[in-house]
FILUMKOL-551359 format. One record per residue: residue in three letters; x, y, z of N, C-alpha, C, O in turn. Coordinates in steps of 0.02 Angstrom, whole numbers, plus 50000, padded with zeros to 5 digits. Example, Ala and Ser with C-alpha at 12.3 -4.5 7.8 and 13.67 -1.06 7.14 Angstrom:
2
KOLLO Ala 50660 49716 50390 50615 49775 50390 50660 49835 50390 50712 49834 50423
KOLLO Ser 50642 49888 50354 50684 49947 50357 50645 50002 50394 50670 50057 50402
//
This chain:
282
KOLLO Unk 50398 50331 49391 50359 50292 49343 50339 50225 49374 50382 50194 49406
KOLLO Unk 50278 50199 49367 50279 50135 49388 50313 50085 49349 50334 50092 49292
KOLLO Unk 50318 50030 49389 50346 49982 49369 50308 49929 49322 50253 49917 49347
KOLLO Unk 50319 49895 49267 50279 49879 49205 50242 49819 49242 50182 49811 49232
KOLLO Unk 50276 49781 49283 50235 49714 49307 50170 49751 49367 50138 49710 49400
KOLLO Unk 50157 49821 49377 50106 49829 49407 50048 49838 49375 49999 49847 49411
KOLLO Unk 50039 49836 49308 49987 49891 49260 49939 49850 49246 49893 49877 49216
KOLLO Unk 49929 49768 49260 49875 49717 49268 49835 49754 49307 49844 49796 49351
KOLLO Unk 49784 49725 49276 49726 49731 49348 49726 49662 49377 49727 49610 49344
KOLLO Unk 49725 49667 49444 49731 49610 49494 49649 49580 49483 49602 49619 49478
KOLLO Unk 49642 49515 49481 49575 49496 49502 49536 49501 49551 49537 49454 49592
KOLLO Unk 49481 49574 49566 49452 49577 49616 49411 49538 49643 49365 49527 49603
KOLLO Unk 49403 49501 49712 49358 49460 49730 49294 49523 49772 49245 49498 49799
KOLLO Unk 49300 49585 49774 49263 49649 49800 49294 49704 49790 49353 49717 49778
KOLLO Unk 49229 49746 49801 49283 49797 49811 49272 49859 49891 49219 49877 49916
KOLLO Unk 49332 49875 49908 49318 49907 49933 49297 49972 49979 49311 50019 49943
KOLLO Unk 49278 49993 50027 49232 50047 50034 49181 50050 50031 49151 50000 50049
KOLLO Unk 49129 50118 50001 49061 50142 49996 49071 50093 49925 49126 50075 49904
KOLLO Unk 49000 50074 49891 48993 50061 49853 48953 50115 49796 48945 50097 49738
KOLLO Unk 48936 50165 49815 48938 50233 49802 48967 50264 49770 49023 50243 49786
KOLLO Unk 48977 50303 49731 49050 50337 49696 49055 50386 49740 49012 50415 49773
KOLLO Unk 49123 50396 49736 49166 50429 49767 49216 50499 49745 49227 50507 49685
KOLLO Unk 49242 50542 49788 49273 50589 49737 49338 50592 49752 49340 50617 49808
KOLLO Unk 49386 50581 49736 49462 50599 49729 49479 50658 49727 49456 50680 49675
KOLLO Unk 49531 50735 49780 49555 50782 49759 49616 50783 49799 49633 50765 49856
KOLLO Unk 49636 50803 49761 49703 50830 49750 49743 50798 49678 49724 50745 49652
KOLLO Unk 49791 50833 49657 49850 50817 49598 49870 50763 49608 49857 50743 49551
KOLLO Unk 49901 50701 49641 49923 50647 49644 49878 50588 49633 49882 50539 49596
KOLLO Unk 49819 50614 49690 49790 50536 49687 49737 50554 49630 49720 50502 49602
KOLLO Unk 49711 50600 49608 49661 50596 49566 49717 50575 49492 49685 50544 49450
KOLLO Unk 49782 50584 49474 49809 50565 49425 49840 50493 49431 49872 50480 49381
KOLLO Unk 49840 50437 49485 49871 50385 49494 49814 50352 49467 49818 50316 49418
KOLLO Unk 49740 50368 49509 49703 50350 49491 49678 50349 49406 49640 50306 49384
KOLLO Unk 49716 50421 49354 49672 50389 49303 49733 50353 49234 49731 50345 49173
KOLLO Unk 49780 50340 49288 49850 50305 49266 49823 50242 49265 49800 50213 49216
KOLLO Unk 49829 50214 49346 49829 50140 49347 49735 50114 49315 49725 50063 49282
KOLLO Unk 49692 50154 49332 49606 50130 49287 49619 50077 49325 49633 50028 49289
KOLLO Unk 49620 50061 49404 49607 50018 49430 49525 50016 49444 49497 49961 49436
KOLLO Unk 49493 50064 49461 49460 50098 49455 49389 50101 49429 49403 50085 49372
KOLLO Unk 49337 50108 49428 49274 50161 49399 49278 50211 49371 49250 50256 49402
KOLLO Unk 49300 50227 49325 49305 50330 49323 49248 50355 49313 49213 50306 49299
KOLLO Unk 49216 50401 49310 49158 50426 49284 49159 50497 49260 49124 50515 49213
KOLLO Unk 49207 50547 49298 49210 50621 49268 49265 50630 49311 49283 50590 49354
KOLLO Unk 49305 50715 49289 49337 50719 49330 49319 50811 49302 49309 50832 49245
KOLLO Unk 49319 50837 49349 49301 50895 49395 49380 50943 49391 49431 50927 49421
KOLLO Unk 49375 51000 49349 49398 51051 49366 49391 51120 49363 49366 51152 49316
KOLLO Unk 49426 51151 49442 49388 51210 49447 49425 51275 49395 49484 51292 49388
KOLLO Unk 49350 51306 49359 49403 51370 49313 49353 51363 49266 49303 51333 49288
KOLLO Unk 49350 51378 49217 49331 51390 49131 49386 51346 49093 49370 51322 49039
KOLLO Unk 49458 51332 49122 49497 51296 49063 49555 51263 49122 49558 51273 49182
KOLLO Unk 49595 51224 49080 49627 51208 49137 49701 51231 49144 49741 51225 49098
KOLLO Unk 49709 51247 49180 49785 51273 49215 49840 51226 49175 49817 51176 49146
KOLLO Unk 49910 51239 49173 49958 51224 49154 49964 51150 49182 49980 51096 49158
KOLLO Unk 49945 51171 49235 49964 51102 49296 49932 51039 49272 49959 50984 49264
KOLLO Unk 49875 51055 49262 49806 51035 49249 49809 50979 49159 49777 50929 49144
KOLLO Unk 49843 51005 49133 49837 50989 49079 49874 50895 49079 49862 50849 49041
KOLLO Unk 49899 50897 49113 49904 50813 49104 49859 50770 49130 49855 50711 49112
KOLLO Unk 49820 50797 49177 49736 50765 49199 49714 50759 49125 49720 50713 49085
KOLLO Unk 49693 50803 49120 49655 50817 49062 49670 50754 49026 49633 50705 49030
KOLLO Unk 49740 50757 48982 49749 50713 48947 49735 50644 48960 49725 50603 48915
KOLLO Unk 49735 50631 49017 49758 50561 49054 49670 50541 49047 49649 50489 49024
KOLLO Unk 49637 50585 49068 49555 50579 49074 49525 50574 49001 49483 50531 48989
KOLLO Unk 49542 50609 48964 49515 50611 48879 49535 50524 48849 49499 50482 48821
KOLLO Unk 49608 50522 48870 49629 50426 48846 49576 50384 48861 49538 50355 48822
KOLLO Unk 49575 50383 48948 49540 50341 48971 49477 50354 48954 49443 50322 48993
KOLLO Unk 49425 50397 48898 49391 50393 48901 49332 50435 48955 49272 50437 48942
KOLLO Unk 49357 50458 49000 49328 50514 49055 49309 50587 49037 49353 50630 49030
KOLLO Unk 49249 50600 49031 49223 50653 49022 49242 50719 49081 49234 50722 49142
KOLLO Unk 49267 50762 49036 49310 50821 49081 49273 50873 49087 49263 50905 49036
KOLLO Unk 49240 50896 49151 49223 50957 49161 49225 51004 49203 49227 50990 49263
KOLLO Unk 49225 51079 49180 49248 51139 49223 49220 51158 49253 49183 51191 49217
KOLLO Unk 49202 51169 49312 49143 51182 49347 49164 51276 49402 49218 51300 49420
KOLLO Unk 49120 51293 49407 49147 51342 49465 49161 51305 49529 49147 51248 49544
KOLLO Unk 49204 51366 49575 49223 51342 49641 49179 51324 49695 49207 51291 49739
KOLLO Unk 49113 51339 49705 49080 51311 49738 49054 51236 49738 49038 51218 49795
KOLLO Unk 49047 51203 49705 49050 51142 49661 49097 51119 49696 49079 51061 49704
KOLLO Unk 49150 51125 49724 49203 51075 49746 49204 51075 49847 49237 51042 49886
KOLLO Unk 49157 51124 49855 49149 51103 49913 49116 51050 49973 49134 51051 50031
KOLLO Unk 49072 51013 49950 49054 50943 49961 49116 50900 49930 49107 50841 49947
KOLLO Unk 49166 50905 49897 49190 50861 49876 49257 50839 49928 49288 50789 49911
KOLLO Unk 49275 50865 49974 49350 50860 50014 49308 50833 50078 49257 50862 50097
KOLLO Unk 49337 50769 50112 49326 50736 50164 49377 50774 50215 49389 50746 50268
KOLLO Unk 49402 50824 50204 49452 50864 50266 49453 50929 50217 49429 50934 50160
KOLLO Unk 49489 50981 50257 49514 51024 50257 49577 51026 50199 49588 51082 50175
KOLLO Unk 49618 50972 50174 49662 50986 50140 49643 51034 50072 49591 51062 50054
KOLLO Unk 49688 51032 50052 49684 51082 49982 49675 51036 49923 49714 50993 49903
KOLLO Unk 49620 51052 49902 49587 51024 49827 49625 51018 49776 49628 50971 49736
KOLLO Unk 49667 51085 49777 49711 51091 49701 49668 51094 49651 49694 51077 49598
KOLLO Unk 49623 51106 49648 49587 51125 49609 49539 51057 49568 49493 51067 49529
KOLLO Unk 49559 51006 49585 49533 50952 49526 49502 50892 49589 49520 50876 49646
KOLLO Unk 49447 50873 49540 49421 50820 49563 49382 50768 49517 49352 50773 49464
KOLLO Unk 49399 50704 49568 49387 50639 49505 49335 50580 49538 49350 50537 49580
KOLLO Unk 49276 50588 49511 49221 50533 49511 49261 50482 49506 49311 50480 49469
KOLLO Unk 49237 50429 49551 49256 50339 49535 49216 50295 49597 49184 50311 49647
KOLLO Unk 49235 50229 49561 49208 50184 49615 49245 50158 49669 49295 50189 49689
KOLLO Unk 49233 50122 49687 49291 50097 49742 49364 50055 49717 49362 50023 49665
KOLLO Unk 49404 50057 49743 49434 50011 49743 49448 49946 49743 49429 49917 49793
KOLLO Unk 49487 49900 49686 49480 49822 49691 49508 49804 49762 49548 49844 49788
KOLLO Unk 49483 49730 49804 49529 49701 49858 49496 49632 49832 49442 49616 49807
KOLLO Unk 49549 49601 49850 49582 49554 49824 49562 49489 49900 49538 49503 49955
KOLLO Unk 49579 49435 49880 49571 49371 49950 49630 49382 49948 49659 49412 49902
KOLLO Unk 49669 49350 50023 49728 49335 50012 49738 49265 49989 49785 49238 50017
KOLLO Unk 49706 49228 49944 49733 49169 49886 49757 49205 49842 49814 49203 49819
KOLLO Unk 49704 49250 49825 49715 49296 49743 49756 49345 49715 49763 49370 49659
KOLLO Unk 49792 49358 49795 49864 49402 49797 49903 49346 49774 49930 49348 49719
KOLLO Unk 49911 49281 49821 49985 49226 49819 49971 49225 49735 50007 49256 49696
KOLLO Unk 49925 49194 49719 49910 49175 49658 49926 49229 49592 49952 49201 49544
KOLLO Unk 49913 49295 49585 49918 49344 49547 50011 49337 49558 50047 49320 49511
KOLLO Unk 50040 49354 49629 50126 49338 49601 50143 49308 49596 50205 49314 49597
KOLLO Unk 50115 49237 49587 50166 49165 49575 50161 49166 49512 50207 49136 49484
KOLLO Unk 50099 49201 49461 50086 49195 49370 50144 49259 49354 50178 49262 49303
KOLLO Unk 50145 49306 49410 50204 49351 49395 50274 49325 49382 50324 49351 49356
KOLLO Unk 50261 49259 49411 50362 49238 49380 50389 49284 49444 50451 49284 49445
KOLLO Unk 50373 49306 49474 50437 49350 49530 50475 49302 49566 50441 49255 49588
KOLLO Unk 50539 49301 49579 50589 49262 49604 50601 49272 49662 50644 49237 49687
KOLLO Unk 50558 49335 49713 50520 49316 49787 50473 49389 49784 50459 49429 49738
KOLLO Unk 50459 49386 49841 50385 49437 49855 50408 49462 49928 50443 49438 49973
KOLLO Unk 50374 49516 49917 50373 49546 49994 50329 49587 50001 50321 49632 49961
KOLLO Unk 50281 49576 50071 50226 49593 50072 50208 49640 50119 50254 49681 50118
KOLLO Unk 50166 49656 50161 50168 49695 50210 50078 49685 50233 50030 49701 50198
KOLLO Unk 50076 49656 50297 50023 49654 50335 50014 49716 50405 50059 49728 50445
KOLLO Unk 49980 49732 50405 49954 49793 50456 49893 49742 50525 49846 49703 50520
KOLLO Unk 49930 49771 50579 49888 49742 50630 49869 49791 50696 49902 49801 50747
KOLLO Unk 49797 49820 50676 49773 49862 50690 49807 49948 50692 49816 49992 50734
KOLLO Unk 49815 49941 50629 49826 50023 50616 49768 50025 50573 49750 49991 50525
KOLLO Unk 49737 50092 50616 49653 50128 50624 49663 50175 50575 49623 50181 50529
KOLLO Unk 49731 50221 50581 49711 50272 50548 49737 50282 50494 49797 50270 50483
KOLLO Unk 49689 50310 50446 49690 50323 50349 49739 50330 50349 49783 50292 50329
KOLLO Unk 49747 50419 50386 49826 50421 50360 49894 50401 50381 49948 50430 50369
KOLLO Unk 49882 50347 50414 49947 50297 50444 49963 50263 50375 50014 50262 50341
KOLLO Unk 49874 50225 50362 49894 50174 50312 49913 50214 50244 49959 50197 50207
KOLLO Unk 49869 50272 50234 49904 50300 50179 49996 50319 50151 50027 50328 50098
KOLLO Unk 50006 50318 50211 50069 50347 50230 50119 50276 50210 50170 50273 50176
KOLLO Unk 50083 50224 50245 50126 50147 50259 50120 50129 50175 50166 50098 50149
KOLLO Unk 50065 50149 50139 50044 50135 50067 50087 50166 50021 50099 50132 49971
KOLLO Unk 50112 50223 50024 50148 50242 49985 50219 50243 49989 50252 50268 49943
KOLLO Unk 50252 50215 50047 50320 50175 50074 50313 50114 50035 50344 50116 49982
KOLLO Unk 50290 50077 50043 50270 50008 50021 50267 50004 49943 50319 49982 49917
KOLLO Unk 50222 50019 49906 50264 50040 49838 50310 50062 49811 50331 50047 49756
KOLLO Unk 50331 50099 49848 50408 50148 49808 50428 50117 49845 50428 50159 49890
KOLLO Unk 50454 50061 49874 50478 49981 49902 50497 49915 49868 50539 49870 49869
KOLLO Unk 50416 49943 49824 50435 49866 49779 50383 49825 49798 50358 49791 49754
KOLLO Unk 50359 49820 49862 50331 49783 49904 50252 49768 49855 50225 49815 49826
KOLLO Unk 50227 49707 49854 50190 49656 49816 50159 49651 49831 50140 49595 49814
KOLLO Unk 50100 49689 49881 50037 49677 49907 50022 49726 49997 50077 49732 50024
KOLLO Unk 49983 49748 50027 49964 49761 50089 49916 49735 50100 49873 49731 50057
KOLLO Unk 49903 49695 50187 49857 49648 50194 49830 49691 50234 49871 49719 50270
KOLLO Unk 49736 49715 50247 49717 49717 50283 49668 49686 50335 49622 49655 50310
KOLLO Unk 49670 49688 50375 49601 49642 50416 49529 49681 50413 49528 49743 50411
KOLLO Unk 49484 49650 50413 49398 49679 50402 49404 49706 50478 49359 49748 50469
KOLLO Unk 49415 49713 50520 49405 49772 50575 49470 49789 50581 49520 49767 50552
KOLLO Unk 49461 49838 50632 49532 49882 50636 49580 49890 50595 49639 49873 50598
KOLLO Unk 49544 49922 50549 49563 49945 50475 49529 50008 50423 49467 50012 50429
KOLLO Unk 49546 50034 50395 49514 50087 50366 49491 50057 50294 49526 50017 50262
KOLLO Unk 49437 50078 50277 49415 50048 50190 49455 50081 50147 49477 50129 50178
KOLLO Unk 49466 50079 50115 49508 50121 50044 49457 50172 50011 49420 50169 49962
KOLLO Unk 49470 50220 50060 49435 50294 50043 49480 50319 50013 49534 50300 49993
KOLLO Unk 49436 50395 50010 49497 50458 49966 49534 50470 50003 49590 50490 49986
KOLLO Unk 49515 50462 50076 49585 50489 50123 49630 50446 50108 49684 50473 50102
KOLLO Unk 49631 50377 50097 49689 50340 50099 49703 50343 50043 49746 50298 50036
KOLLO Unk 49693 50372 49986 49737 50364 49929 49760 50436 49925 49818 50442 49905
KOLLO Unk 49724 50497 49941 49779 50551 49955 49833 50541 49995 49890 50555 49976
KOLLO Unk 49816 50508 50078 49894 50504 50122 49952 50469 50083 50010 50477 50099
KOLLO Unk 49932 50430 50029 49965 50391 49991 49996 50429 49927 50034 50398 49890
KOLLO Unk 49984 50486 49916 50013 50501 49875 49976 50466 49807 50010 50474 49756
KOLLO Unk 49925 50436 49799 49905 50413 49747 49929 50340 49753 49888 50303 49726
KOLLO Unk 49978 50309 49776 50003 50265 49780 49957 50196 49785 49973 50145 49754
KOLLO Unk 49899 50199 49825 49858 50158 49817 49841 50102 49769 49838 50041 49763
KOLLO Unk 49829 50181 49724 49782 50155 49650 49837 50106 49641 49807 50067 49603
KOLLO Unk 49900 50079 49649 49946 50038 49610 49950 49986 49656 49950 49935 49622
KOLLO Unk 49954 49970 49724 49965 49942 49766 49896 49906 49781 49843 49929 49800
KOLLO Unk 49923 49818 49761 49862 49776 49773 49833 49752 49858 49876 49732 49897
KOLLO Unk 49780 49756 49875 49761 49747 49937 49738 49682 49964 49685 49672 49935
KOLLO Unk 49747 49640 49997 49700 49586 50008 49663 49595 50070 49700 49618 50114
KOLLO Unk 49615 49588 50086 49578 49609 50142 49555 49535 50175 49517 49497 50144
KOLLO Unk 49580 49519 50237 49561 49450 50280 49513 49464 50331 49501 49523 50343
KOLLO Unk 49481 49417 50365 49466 49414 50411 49496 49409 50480 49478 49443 50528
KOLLO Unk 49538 49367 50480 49594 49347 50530 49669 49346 50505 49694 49307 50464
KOLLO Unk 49703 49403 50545 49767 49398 50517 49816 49352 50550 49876 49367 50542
KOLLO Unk 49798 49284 50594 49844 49260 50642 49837 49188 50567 49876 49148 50542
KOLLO Unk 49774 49205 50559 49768 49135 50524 49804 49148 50431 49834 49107 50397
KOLLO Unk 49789 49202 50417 49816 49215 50370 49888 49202 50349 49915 49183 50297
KOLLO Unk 49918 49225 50432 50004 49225 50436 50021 49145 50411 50062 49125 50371
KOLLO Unk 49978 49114 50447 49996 49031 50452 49983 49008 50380 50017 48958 50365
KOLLO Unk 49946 49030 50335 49930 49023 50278 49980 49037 50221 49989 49001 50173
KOLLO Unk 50020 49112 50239 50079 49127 50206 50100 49070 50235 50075 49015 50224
KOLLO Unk 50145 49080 50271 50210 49018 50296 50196 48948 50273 50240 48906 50266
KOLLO Unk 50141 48940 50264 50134 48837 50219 50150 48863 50151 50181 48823 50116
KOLLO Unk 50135 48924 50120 50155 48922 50050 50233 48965 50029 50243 48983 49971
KOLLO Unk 50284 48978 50085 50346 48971 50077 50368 49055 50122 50426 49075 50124
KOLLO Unk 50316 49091 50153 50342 49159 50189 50357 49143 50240 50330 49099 50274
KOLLO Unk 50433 49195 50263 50437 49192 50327 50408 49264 50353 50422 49318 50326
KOLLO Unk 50362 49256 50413 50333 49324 50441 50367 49356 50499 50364 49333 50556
KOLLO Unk 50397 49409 50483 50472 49453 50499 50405 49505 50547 50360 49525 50510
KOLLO Unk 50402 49516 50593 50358 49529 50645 50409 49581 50684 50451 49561 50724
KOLLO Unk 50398 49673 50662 50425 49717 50699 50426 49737 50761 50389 49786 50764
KOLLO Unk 50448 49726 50811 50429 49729 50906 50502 49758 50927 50554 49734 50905
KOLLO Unk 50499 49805 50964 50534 49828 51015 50542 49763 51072 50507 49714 51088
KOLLO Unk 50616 49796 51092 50630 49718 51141 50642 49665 51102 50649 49615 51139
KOLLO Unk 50649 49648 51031 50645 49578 50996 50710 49550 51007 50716 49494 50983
KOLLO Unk 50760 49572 51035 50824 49525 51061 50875 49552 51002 50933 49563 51019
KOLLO Unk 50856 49561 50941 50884 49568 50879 50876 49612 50848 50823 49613 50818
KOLLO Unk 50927 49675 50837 50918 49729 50773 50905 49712 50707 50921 49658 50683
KOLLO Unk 50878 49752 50681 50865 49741 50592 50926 49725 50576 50934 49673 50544
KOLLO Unk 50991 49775 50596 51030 49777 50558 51076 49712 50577 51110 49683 50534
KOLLO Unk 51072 49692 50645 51119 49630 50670 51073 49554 50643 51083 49496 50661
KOLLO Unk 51022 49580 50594 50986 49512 50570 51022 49483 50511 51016 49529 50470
KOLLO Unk 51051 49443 50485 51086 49400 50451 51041 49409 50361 50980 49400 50365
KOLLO Unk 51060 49422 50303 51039 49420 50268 51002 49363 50229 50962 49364 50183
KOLLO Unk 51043 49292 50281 50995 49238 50233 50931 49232 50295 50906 49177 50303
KOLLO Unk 50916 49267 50321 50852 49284 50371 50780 49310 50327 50723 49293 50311
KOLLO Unk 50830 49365 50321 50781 49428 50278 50789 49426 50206 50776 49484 50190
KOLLO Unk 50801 49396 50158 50805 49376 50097 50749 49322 50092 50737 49292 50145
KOLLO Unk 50720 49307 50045 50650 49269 49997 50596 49302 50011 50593 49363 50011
KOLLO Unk 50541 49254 50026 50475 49266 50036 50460 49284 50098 50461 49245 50146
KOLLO Unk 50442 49359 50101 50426 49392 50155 50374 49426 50177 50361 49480 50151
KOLLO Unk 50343 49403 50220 50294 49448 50251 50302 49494 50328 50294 49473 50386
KOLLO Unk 50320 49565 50304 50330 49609 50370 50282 49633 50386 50251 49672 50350
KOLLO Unk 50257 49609 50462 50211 49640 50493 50202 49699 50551 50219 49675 50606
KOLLO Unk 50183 49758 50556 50181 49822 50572 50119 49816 50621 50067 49789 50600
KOLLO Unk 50123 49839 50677 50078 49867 50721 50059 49917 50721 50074 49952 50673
KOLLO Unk 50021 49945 50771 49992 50001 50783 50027 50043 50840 50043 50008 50888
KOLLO Unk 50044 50114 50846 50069 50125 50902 50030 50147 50954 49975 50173 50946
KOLLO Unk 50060 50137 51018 50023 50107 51084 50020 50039 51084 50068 50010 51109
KOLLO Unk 49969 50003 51059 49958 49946 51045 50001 49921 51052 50025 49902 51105
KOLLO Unk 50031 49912 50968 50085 49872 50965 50050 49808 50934 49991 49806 50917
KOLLO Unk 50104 49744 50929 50068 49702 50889 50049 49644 50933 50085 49626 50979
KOLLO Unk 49989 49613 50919 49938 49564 50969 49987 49515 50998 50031 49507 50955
KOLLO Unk 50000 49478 51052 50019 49418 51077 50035 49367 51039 50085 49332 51036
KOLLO Unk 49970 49368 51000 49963 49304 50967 49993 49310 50876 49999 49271 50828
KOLLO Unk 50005 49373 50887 50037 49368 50818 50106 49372 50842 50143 49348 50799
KOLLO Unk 50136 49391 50890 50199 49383 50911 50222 49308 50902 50267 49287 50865
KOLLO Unk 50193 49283 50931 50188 49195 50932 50186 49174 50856 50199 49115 50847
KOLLO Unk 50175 49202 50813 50160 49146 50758 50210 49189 50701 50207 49180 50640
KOLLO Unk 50262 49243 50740 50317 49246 50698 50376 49226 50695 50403 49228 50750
KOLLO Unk 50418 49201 50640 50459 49154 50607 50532 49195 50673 50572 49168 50712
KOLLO Unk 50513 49286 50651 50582 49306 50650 50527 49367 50696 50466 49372 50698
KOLLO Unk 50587 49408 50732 50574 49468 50765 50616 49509 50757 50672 49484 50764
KOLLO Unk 50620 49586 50742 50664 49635 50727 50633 49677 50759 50573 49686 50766
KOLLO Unk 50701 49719 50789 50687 49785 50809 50728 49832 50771 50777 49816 50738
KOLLO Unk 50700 49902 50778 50734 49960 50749 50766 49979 50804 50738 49999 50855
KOLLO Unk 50845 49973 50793 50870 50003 50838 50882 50090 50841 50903 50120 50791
KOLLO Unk 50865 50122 50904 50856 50196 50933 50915 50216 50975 50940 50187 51023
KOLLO Unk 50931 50269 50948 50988 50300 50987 50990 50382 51011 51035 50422 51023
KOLLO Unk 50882 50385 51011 50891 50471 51045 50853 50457 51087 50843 50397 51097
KOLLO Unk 50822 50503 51123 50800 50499 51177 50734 50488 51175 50710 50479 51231
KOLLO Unk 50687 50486 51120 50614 50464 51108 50632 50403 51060 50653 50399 51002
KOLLO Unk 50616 50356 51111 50614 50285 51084 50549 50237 51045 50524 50182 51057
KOLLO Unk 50538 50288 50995 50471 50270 50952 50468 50313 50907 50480 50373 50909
KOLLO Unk 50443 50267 50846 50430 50302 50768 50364 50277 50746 50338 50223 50758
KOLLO Unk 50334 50346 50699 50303 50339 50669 50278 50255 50647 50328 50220 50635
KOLLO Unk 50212 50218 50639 50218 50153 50605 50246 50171 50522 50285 50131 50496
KOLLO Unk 50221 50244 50476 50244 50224 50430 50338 50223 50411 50371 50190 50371
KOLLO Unk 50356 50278 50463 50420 50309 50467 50445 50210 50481 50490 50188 50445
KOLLO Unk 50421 50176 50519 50462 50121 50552 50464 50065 50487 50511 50028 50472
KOLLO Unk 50401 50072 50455 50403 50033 50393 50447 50064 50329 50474 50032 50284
KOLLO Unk 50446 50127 50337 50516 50133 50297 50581 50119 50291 50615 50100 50243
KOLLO Unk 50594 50132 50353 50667 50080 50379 50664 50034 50367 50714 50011 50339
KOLLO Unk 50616 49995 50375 50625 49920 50375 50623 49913 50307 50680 49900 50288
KOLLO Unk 50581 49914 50257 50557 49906 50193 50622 49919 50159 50652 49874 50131
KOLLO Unk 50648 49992 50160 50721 49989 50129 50774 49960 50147 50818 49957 50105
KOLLO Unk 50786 49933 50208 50854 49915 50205 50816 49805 50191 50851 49755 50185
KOLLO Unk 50779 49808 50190 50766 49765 50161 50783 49747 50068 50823 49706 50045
KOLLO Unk 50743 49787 50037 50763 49825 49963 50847 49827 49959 50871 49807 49906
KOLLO Unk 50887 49846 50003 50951 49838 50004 50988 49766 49992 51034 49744 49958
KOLLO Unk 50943 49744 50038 50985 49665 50042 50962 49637 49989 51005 49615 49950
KOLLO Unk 50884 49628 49969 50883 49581 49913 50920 49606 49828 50930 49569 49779
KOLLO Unk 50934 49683 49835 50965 49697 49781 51051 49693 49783 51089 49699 49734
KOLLO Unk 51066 49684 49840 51133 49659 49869 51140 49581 49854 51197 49564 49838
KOLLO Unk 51110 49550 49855 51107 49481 49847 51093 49479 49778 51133 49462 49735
KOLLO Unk 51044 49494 49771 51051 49476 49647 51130 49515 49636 51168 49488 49596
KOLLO Unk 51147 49561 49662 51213 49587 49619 51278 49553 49657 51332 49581 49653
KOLLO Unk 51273 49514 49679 51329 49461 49722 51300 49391 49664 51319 49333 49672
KOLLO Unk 51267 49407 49627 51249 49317 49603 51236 49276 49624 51239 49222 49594
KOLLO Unk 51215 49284 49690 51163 49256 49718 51088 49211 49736 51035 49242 49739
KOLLO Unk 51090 49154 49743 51019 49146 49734 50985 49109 49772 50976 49048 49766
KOLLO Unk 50958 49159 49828 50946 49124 49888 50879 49113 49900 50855 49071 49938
KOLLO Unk 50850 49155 49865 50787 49150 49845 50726 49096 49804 50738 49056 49759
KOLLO Unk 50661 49110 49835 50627 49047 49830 50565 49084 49793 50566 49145 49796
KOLLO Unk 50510 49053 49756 50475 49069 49725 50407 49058 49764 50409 48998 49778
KOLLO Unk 50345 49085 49789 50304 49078 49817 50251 49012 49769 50241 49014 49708
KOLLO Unk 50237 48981 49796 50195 48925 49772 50117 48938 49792 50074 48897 49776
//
């Protein structure tokens, strides 16, 4: 279930992607999508004369919101899949996606009252379904926002809200221009930027909890790559995932899972110790 402080709509400063409508398939993301009505809806598409068992909570979810439901035959859904995956039978008209400045993220959780934030910036991960993947870790996290940069970045297509599991539609985006300058921008208003690198001198797990506790921004590279020089330089803290088989590299989203949860660990380790080490983003 989502969590009740997500069901605002964030103030979009754009939106983005095609400005075009777009089609959503598969069961997850076409139903996150007509959950959260972050959204455009305009119809939603299913294949048959009536709808399947499965089917019937679309339905419902689309009739609330107001979305006109229709059955179409199976040919009809073949322009609609940007890959090969499996349709599942349903598909959902909409517009793009809200993105947000990164002011209008700080700003949207400081009116939240949250007693810290944690965020997650991407630096140059290209592909949908990395970020889709990193997108739907990151919510079922907790995590308060994903930052992307205007190049070396994917728009918030259907691919990225299927790799996401739908997860998207819930998870607010801010989209920058420069993420070195952005970092510096968190850190004057109270983040420390926790910067994932192999070689960082320091395990996640040998990192001290009043490190990784408050206002956080973890930033994720790309693999190969890896993360720029210059964002190396302008982080607070450095962690590595420590490896103990013989392929010394993970997935970016697999690496942001580790990190993201045992993060989630500590700050819920710390409220249940009575704790309060935590700072409020300004």
């Amino acid at each position: 279930m989502p969590r009740s402080n997500r069901k605002g709509r964030p103030a979009a400063v754009r939106s983005g992607g095609a400005s075009s409508p777009v089609w959503l398939t598969g069961f997850h993301s076409v139903r996150e999508a007509l959950r959260a009505r972050r959204r455009r809806l305009e119809r939603l598409q299913i294949r048959g004369s009536a709808p399947r068992p499965e089917h019937q909570e679309l339905v419902e979810l689309a009739r609330g919101a107001g979305v006109a439901v229709e059955f179409v035959e199976s040919g009809a859904f073949e322009d609609r899949r940007e890959d090969e995956s499996n349709d599942q039978g349903v598909a959902l008209c909409v517009g793009s996606l809200p993105e947000l400045s990164l002011s209008a993220l700080v700003e949207q959780i400081r009116t939240e009252g949250r007693a810290s934030s944690r965020l997650v910036a991407l630096d140059g991960v290209e592909d949908p379904q990395n970020v889709g993947a990193l997108a739907r870790v990151a919510e079922s996290a907790g995590v308060d926002g994903l930052i992307l940069t205007d190049r070396r970045a994917p728009g918030l297509t259907p691919a990225v809200s299927r790799a996401s599991a739908g997860a998207i539609e819930w998870l607010p985006v801010a989209r920058v221009p420069n993420l070195d300058r952005s970092l510096a921008t968190l850190q004057e208003t109270g983040y420390w930027v926790v910067v994932a690198a192999p070689d960082a001198g320091r395990t996640l797990y040998d990192t001290d909890d009043r490190i990784l506790t408050g206002n956080l921004v973890v930033v994720l590279g790309a693999e190969g790559r890896g993360i720029r020089p210059s964002t190396l330089e302008r982080a607070d803290h450095l962690v590595e995932i420590p490896m103990r088989g013989r392929i010394a590299s993970l997935n970016v989203s697999t690496a942001g899972a580790v990190i993201l949860y045992d993060l989630l660990r500590r700050a819920e380790s710390v409220r249940s110790d009575g704790q309060d080490t935590k700072t409020t983003a300004q």
